[in-house]
N, C-alpha and C positions, 0 to 999 in steps of 0.2 A: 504494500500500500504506500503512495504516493503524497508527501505532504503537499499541502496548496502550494507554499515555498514554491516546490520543486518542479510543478504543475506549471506555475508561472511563469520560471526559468528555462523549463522546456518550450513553454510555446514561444516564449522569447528569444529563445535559440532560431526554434524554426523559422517565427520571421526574417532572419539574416541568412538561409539557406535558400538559394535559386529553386525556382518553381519545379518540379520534377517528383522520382520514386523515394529520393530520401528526404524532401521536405514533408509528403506525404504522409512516411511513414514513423518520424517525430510527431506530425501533428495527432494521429491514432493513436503514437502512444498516451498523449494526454490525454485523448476523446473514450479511452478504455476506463479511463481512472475518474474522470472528473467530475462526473456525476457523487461518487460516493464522498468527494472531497467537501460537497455541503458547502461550495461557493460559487453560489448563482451569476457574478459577476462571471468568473472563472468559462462555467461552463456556456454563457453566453459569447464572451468571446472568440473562446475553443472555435465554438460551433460557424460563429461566424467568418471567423479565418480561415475554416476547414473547408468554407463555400470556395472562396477566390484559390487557395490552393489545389482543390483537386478538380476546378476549372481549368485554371493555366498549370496545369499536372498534367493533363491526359485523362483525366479522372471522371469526366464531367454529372456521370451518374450517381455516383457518391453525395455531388450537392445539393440534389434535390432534395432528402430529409435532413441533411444539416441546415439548408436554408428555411425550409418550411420550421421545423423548430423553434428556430430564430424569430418567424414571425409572429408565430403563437406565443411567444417566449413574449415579446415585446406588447403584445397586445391583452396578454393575461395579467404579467407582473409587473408594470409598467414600473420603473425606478430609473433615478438618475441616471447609472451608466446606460438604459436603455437610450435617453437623449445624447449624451455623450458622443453614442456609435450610431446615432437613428440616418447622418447623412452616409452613412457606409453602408445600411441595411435599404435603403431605398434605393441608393447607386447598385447593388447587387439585382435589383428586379432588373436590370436591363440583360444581364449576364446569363438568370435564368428563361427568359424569353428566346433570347438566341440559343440559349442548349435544346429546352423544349424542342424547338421544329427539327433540330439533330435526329429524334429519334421518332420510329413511327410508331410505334407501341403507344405513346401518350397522343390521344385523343388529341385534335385538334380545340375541342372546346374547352379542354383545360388549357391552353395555351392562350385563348379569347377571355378567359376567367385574369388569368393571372395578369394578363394587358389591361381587364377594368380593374384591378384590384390597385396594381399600379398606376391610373390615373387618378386613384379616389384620391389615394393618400398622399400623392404632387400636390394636388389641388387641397387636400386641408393643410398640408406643409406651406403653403402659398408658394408652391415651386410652378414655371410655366410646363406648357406643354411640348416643346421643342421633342426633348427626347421621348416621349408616347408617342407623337405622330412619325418621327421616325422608325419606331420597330415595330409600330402599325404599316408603314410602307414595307419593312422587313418580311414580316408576313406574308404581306400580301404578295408579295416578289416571288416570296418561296413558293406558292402555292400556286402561280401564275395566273391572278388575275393584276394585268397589266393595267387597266385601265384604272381598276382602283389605287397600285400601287401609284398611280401617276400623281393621284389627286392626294396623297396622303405627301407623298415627294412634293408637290406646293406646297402644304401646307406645314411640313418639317423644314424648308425653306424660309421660308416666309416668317414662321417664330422664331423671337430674339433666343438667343442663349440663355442657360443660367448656370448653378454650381453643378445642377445635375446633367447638362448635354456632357456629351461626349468629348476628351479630350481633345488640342490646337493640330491631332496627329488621326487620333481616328474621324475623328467627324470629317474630313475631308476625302478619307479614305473612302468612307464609305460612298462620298459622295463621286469621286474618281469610278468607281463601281459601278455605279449608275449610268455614265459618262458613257462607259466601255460600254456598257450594254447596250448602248441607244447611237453606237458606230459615232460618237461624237467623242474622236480622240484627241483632238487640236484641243478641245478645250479640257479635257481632261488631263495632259499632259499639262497645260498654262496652271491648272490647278494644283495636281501633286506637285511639280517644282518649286511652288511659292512655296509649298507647305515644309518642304525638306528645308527650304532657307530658315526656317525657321527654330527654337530650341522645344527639343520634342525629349521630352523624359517618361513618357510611358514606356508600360512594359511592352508593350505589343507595336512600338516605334521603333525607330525606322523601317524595319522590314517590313509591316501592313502597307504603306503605304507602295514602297520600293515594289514590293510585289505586284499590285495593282496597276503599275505604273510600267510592268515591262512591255505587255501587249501594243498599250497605246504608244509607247516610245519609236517601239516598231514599225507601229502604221501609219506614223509621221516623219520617220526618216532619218531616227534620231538611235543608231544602232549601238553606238560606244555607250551613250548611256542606257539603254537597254540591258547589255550586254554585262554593266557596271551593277545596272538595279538586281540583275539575277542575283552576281555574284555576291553582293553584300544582304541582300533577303535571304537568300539560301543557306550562307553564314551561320545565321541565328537561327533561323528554322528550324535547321536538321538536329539540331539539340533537341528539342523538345516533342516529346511526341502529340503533344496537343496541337501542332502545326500540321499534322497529317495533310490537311486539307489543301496546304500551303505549299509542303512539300508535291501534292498530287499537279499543282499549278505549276511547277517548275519543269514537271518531266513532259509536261505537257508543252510548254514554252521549249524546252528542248528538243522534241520532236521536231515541232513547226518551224521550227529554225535550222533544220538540218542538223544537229546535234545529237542524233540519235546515242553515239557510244557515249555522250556526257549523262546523257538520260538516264542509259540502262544501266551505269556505273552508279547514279541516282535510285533508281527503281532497286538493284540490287542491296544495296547499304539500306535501304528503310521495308524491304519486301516484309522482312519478321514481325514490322508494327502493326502489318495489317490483323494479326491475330488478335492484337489488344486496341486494336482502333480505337481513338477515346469516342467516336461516336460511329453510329451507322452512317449519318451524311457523310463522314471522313473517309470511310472507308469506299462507299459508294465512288466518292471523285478520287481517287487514289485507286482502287478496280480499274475506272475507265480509263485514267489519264495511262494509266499502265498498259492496258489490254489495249488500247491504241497504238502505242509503239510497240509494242511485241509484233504486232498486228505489221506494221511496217515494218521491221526488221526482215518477220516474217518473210513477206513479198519480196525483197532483196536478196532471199535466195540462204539466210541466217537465223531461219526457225531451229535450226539442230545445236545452236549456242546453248550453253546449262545456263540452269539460273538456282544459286545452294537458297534454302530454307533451311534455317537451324532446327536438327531434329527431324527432319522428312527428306525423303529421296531427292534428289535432284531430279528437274523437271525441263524440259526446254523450253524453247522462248513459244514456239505453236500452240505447245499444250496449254503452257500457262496463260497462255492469250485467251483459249477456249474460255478455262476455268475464272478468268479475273472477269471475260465479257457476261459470264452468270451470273459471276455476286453483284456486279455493277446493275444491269439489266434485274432484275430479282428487289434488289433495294432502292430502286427506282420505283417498280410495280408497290411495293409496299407506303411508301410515301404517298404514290397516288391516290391508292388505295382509302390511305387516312384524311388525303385532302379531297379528294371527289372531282382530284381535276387529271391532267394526263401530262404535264408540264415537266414534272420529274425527268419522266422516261424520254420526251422530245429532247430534253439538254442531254441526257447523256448519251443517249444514239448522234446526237453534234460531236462529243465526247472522245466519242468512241471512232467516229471517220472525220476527222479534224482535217481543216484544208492546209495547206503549208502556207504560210507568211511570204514564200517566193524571194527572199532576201540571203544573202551570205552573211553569215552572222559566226566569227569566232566569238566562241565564247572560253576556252581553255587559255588559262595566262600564259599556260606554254606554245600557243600555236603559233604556227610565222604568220606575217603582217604580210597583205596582200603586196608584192611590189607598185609603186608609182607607175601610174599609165605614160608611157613615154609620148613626150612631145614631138610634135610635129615638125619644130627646126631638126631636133635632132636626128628623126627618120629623113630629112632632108641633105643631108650633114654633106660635104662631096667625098665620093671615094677616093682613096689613096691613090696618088701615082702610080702605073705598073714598072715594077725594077727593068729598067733598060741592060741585056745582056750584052757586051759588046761581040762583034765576031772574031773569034783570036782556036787557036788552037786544043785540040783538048788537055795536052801539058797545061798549059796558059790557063785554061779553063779553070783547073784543078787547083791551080797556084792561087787563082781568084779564089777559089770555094775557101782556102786556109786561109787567107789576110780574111775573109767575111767572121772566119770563125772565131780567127782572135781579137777580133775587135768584135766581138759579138753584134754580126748584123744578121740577126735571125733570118730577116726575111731576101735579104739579098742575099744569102747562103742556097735557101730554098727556090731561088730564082735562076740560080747557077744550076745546080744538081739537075733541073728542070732543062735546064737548058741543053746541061751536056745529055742526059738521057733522049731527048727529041734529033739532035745532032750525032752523036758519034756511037750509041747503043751500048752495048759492054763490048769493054776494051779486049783484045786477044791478050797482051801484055802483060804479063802478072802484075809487073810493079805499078802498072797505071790500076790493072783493075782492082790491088789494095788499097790505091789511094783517095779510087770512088769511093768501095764498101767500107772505107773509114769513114768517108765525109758523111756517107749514107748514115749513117750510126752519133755521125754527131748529129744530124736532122733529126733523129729518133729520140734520141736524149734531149733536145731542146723542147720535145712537143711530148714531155712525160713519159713516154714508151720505153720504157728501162730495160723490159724484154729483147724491144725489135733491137735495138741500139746494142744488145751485149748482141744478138745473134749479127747482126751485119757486122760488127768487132772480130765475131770468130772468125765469119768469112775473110775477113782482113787478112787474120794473121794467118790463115793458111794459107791464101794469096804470097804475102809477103815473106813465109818461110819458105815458098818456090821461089822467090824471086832472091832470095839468099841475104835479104837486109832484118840482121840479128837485133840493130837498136829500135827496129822497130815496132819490132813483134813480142820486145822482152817491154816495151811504152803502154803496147794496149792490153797486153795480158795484165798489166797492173791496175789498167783502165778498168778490164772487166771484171778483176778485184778486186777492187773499189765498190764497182757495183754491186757487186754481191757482199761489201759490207753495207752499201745502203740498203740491201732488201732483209736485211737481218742479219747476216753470216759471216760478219768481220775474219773474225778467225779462220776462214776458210782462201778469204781474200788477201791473208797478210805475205806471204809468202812470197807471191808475185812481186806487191808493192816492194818488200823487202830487195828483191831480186832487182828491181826496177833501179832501186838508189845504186845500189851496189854498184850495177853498170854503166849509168852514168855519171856516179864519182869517177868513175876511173876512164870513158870514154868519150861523155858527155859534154856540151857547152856549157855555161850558165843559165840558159835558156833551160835547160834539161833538168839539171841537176835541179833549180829551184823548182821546177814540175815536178820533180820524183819526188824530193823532201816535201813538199807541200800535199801531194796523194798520201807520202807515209804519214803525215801531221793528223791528217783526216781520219786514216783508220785508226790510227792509235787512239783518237777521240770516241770513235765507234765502240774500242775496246773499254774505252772508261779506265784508258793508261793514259791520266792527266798529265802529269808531269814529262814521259814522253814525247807527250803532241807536242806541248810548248817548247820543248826541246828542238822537236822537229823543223816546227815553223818558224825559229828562231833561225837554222841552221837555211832553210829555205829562206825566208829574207835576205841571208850574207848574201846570197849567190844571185838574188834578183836587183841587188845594188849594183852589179858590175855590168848592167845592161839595164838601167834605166827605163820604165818606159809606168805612165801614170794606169793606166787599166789594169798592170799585169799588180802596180803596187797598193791597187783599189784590192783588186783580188783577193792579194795576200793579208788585204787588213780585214777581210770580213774573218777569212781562216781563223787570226791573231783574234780578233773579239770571240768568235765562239770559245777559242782553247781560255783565254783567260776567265773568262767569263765561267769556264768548267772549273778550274782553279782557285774562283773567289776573287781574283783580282782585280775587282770592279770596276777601278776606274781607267786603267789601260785598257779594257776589254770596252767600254764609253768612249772611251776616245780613239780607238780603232773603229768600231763601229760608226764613231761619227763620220771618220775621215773616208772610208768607205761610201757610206750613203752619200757625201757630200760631190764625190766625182759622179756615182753614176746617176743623180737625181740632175748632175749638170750635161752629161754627156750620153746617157743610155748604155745599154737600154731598159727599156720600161720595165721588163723581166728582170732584169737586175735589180732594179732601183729600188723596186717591190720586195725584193729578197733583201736588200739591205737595209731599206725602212722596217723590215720586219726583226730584221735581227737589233737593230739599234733604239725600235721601240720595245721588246722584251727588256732591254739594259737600261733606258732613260730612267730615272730615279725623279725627274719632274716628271708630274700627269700631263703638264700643255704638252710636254714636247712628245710624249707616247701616243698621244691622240695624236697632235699632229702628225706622226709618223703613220699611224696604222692607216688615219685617212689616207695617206698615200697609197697604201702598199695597197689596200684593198680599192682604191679606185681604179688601181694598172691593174687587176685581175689577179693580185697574187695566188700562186699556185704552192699546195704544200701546207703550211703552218695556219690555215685560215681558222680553224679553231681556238689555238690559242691568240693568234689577233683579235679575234672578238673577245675573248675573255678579256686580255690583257686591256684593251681599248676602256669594253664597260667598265672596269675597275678605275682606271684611271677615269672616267670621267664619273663615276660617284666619288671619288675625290674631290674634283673641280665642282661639285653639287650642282653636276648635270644628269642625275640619275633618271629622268625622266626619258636623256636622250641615249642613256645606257640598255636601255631597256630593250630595245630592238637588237642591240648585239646579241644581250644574255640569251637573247631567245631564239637567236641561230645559232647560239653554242649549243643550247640542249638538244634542236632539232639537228644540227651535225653529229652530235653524239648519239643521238637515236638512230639515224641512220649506221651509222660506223657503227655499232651495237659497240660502245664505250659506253655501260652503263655505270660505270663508276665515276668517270669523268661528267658522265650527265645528271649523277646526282650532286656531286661539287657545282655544275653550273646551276642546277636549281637552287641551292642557296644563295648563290650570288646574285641571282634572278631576285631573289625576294627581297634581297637587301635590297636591291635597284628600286624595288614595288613600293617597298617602305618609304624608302625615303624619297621617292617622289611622288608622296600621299595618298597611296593606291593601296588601300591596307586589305581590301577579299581578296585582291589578286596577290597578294604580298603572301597574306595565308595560306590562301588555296598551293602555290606554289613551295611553300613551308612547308607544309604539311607533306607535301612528296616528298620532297627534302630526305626527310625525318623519315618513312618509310625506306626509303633508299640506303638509309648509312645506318638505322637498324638493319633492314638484311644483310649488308656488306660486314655486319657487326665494328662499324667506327663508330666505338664509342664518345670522344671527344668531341668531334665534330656534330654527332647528333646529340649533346647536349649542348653544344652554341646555337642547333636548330631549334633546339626546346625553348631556348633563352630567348632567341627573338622570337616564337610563337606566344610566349608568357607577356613580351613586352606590347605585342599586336594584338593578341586577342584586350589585353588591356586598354588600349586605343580605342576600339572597335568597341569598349564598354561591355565587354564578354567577361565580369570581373570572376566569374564564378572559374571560368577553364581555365583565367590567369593564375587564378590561386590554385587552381588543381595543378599545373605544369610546373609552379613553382615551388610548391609542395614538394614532388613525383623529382623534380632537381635535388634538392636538399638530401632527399633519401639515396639518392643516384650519388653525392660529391661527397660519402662518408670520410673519405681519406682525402679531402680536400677541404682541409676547415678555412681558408681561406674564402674558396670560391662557397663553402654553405652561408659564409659571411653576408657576400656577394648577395647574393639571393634572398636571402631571409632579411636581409635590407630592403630588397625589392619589395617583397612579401608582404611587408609590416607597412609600410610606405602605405599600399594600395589600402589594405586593412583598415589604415588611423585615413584616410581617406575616405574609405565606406560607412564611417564611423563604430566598427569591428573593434572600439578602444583596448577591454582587456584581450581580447585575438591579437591585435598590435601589437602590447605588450610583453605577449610572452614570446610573438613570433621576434621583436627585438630582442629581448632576453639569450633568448639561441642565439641570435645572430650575433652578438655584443661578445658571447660567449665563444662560438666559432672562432673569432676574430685572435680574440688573444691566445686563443690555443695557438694560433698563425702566426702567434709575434709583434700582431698588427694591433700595439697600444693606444693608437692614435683612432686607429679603426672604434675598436671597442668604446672610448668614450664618447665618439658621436654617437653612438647605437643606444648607448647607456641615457645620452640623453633625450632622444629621441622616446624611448623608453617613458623615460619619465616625464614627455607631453603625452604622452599614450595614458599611464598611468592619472595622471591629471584628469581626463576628458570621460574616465573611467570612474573615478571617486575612490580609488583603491588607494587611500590614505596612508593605511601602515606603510604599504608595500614603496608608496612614495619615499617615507620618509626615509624606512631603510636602505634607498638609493643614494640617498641625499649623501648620506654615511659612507656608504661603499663610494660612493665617486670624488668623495674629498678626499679620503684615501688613495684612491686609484691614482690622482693628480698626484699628492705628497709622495707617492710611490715612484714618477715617471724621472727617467734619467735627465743628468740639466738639462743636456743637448736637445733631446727630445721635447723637453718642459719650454724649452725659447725659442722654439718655431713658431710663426705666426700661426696659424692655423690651428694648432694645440691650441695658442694664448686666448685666440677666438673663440675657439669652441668652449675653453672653461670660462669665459667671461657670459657666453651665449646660456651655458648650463645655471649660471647663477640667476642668469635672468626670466628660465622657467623655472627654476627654484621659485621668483619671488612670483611669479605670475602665478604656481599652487598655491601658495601662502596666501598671496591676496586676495584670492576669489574666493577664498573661502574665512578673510576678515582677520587673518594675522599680520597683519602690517608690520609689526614691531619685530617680528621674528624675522620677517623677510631682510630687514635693514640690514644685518653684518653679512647675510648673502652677497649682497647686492655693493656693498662700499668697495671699493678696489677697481669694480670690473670695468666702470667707464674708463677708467686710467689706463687699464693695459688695453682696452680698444682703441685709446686715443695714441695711443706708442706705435701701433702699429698700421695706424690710418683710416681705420676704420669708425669715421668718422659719425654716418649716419645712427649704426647700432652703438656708436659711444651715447649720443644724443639722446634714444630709446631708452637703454639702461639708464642713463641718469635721470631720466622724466619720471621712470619706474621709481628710483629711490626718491627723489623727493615725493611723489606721492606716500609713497610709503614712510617718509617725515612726518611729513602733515599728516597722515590717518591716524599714528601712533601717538601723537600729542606733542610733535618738534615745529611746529608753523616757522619759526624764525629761523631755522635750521635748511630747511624746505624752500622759504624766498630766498637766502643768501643762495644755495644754491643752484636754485632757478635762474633767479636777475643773472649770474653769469654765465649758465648754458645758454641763453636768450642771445646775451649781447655778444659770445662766440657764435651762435648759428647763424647758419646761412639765410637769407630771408626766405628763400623758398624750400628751405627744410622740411619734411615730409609731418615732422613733430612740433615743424614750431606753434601751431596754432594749439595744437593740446599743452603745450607747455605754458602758452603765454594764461591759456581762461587756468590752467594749475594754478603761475604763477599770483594772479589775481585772489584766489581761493585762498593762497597762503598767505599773502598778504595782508588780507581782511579779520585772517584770524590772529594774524600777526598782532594787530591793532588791538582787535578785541584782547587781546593776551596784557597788553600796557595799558587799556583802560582800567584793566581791573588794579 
């Protein structure tokens, strides 16, 4: 047995618990007991919080004899707390009028009962009729007579407001609803929009309206936010299962918008709540909006997709199409049934064959963004000149095709080849026809074909080993060496390369020898034998100094920036890199230019100049590294807090990664995605995106990482005013960072924050306490007494008195405890000057002034040492009040009159100080008249 005490403390628990199965099932336990507790106040409450709870619970059958109760309650035993709570028991008839039509079981005439019952008692309340003629049009909607509804719709119009309409968030919703219905979406959208500018604190805000508001966004042309309304209604919805109806809206809006696999990802995550539907009507538009897209799936040839139910067989998408078009069709017939009209079963046969919206509508944060329709100058643009081949010999020819390649002139290379193939066919000649199938192989390699280029190599060198020239065939076997440590297989290529130096140390020009050491530099990098490469390329440089020429020394600085850059040695590896990009963004070509803006924005340590690069590189088409250019790019511009324009990269990192099936790296870019989402104030899609996140590096089991996802889902669902999942994530952390008292510090900061926020003061409390507590296990002294004081505004705002005082104690300690060093940091000095002064703020509100005073003496001084000028002001406004209350007036003016004539004129306190000053003054007086 349950004392009242505890009765009370329980239902007062409950109210601080989000609407759902455990607010519920605290509120029963009181409702078990509280009858016998022989406190009618008690059990009227109970009963009337246990209406709106198991309302917005999911519950909604439940509160029809807790509500009836209540009225009998109020109308038999009529006492004070009955007036008390009379405007919460008359607000509840609107709640129970829209459950009533939920169900078809309850007679329609008890519904018409319950609507005169609730006009009797507006009207002897002297409340208007606004909200009656509205849920008289409610009615009348549901049950389809239109005409009536129309006239009731004027005439809920047309009545002023009062405390009983509907809130600044639903009454317009409702109104939006109307809107849609009657294909008047221009003005239905001019209407939701005002309403969202506006501040909307119900529970069933923003999303009621957001939802109402997608259809019509649609059918005005207004797709981003459409697409926006889904994602942040859907947000909130899918938490609670009294949304059913809401949720069935969405999947149906996903349908009609081409979004089939978001739907059925939708339809699947809530398929189990059809069991506990909180009403028939829910379930009813939740069946069709369902058995509609199944239904579509269907016909696309993907009826044979499963779809899991917890507890029962998997079923596929046809069948379950069958079985959802029953329950829909079936609990339509029964509504009729009770209404006597056919209106029901007309909407959801609409329902059930819904027309498509006809619009391209992403709705996934991760989809790509349609490309820019190209302009018309630029489809205009004039074609390239065609490379003029001169007529010369095929030697000559050939001689051209190599000046093209070392100066990289890609397409004058491919102009030549062209040329000689149309002119002279294949050469009989060995050594001519290795000099084609080399060139042939450098075309191959310029245009990515790694393959063709190692086979036309080989052809080379068998060529060229008939024709008896050894340096040439020991050049491209290192070639093809090379290549095969580009496609994975270093070690298999080193041998060659090896062989390659060897012989042109000893037979080779400068020309050579800096090409050999330069391929061995490379593989050696392949190998992730740092210190070798830069050995290498070091040794390659000497030999490209004794033949001068700016391309070849472009070249060798990109080599030089990768090896250093493997090595750590950043800033040579920056300044090769730079000197690289800087010739060929002057000279070409464009392929190059690309490849060295890319390697020199990986290195840039400034974000302008990393954007600036990648802009480049991905404008010349860069080939190769375009994944991490978009990464790198987004990052650097949510640095520059252009996250807004980060966003389009992050989201062809994730879609390159999907393709490339790099699921690991595309769960990395979905966090960076979300941070992009966040902070350019996109907070569903920030989530939405999160939330994959978080799935992705649970399966890969990274842990770290998926608790920095946790961290920013805790910080967004808190935005988004989701304070109930913020605290659950940051809770689910805390138990998660055992061996990390630092970062439970971290958190349980965050935690207590939101808490003394929601006005959660002793939850505050004790979540500071841990957290205060975390901290200094961590060493972090400084940590712990902001916590500690924080703590004790919690405590404060709480009334937990003792527990104050014995803070008071422990943290004048904790100070006389702190090392000098640590004791003369501004920040310490601050924060103990700050803690005196919610010292004296519990003291004083609760009429101790005198006690507050040796608090409080000191702490403007060490504010004012350290510049902290404003809060010096504050605190000394504090103590002289707290002069004056205790019985010092002349203590209190001396010193006022000198805070006054030190402050600023527009000082934030001076006008409380000066009507202070004045107070003490007067007593002042009075104090020497006597």
């Amino acid at each position: 047995m349950k004392t009242t005490e505890e009765l009370w403390s329980l239902l007062g628990e409950a109210q601080h618990l989000p609407y759902g199965a455990a607010q519920i099932a605290l509120v029963e336990q009181v409702l078990r007991h509280v009858d016998a507790a022989g406190d009618p106040e008690l059990a009227f409450q109970a009963r009337l919080f246990a209406t709106s709870a198991y309302v917005y619970g999911g519950e909604p059958a439940k509160a029809f004899p807790a509500f009836s109760w209540c009225v009998a309650d109020f109308d038999r035993n009529p006492a004070a707390y009955h007036q008390r709570r009379k405007h919460s028991l008359l607000w509840l008839f609107k709640t129970m009028i829209n459950a009533l039509t939920d169900f078809p079981e309850v007679p329609l005439a008890r519904t018409y009962a319950v609507l005169d019952d609730m006009e009797r008692r507006y009207r002897e309340n002297g409340h208007g009729m606004q909200p009656v003629y509205k849920h008289c049009y409610l009615v009348a909607s549901h049950i389809g007579d239109l005409e009536a509804a129309d006239r009731w719709f004027e005439k809920w119009q047309a009545a002023p407001r009062d405390s009983l309409s509907d809130c600044a968030g639903c009454e317009p919703t409702t109104l939006v609803w109307h809107l849609n219905t009657r294909g008047r979406y221009a003005e239905a959208v001019e209407r939701g929009v005002a309403t969202l500018a506006e501040k909307l604190d119900c529970v069933e805000q923003p999303q009621g309206i957001l939802s109402e508001l997608m259809e019509a966004l649609v059918r005005v042309g207004r797709l981003d936010e459409a697409a926006d309304a889904h994602r942040r209604a859907y947000l909130v919805e899918r938490n609670n299962l009294a949304d059913l109806s809401e949720i069935a809206d969405h999947i149906q809006f996903c349908t009609r918008t081409g979004n089939e696999h978001r739907a059925l990802e939708i339809l699947q995550r809530h398929i189990d709540w059809l069991e506990r539907a909180p009403s028939p009507a829910a379930a009813m538009q939740f069946a069709a909006s369902s058995a509609a897209l199944l239904r579509r799936i269907s016909e696309r040839g993907h009826g044979d997709a499963p779809i899991r139910r917890t507890g029962r067989d998997e079923i596929t998408a046809a069948e379950l199409a069958v079985e959802l078009t029953t329950v829909a069709t079936d609990l339509a017939a029964a509504f009729d049934a009770r209404n006597g009209t056919s209106y029901q079963s007309k909407l959801i046969a609409e329902t059930l064959d819904p027309e498509p919206y006809g619009v391209e509508l992403a709705l996934s944060a991760t989809a790509r963004r349609a490309p820019a329709p190209v302009q018309a100058e630029a489809l205009a643009a004039e074609p390239a000149a065609p490379v003029v081949v001169p007529e010369v010999s095929a030697t000559e020819l050939l001689d051209l095709a190599d000046q093209h390649w070392e100066a990289d002139r890609d397409e004058e290379l491919a102009a030549v080849l062209d040329a000689f193939d149309a002119r002279f066919g294949e050469p009989a000649d060995a050594a001519t026809a290795a000099r084609l199938w080399r060139a042939r192989g450098q075309r191959l390699r310029l245009s990515d074909d790694a393959d063709g280029a190692v086979r036309a190599w080989e052809r080379a060198i068998e060529l060229y080993t008939e024709a008896g020239d050894t340096g040439a065939v020991i050049k491209l076997r290192a070639r093809v060496g090379l290549e095969r440590g580009f496609a994975g297989e270093p070690a298999e290529g080193l041998a060659a390369v090896e062989a390659d130096v060897a012989y042109h140390d000893e037979h080779g020009g400068p020309e050579d020898r800096a090409a050999a050491w330069l391929r061995l530099s490379t593989i050696y990098l392949l190998l992730d034998r740092i210190d070798e490469a830069n050995e290498a390329s070091d040794r390659a440089d000497q030999h490209a100094e004794e033949v001068p020429d700016p391309r070849r020394q472009a070249q060798h600085a990109m080599v030089r920036a990768r090896n250093r850059a493997a090595a750590d040695r950043d800033e040579e590896a920056l300044a090769a890199a730079r000197a690289g990009w800087e010739f060929y963004r002057t000279h070409g070509p464009a392929r190059m230019s690309a490849q060295a803006a890319a390697v020199f924005g990986h290195l840039a340590d400034d974000p302008a100049e990393t954007v600036a690069a990648f802009d480049e590189a991905l404008a010349a088409g860069l080939s190769g590294p375009v994944l991490s250019a978009r990464v790198y790019r987004g990052r650097a511009l949510m640095q520059l807090d252009r996250a807004a324009e980060a966003i389009d990269d992050l989201v062809e990192a994730v879609a390159i990664c999907a393709e490339q099936g790099m699921d690991e790296g595309g769960v990395f870019a979905r966090q960076d995605l979300a941070q992009a989402y966040r902070m350019a104030g996109r907070q569903a899609e920030a989530i939405e995106v999160a939330e994959e996140a978080l799935l992705g590096f649970e399966r890969l089991g990274f842990e770290e990482p998926a608790n920095d996802t946790r961290f920013l889902l805790a910080g967004l669902y808190r935005d988004l005013g989701d304070s109930a999942r913020a605290l659950e994530v940051f809770r689910d952390l805390i138990e998660r960072l055992e061996d990390n008292p630092a970062g439970r510090g971290q958190i349980g900061e965050q935690a207590g924050v939101l808490l003394y926020d929601l006005d959660r003061d002793s939850e505050a409390a004790l979540t500071f306490q841990a957290a205060a507590e975390a901290l200094r296990t961590a060493g972090d002294l400084a940590g712990e007494l902001r916590l500690l004081r924080r703590r004790l505004m919690a405590l404060n705002y709480a009334d937990e008195m003792p527990a104050a005082e014995q803070l008071i104690e422990l943290v004048a300690e904790r100070y006389a405890q702190l090392p000098d060093e640590l004791a003369a940091q501004p920040g310490v000095r601050w924060g103990q000057s700050i803690f005196a002064f919610e010292v004296g703020n519990l003291l004083m509100r609760r009429g101790r002034y005198a006690e507050a005073v040796p608090h409080l003496r000191g702490a403007p001084e060490r504010l004012r040492e350290i510049g902290a000028e404003d809060d010096a002001d504050r605190v000394a406004g504090m103590l002289a009040e707290a002069l004056l209350r205790s019985g010092s007036p002349r203590e209190a003016q001396e010193m006022l009159d000198t805070l006054l004539k030190g402050m600023h004129p527009d000082a934030p306190t001076r006008e409380m100080a000066a009507d202070l000053y004045e107070e003490a003054r007067e007593a002042t007086n009075r104090l020497n008249d006597r």
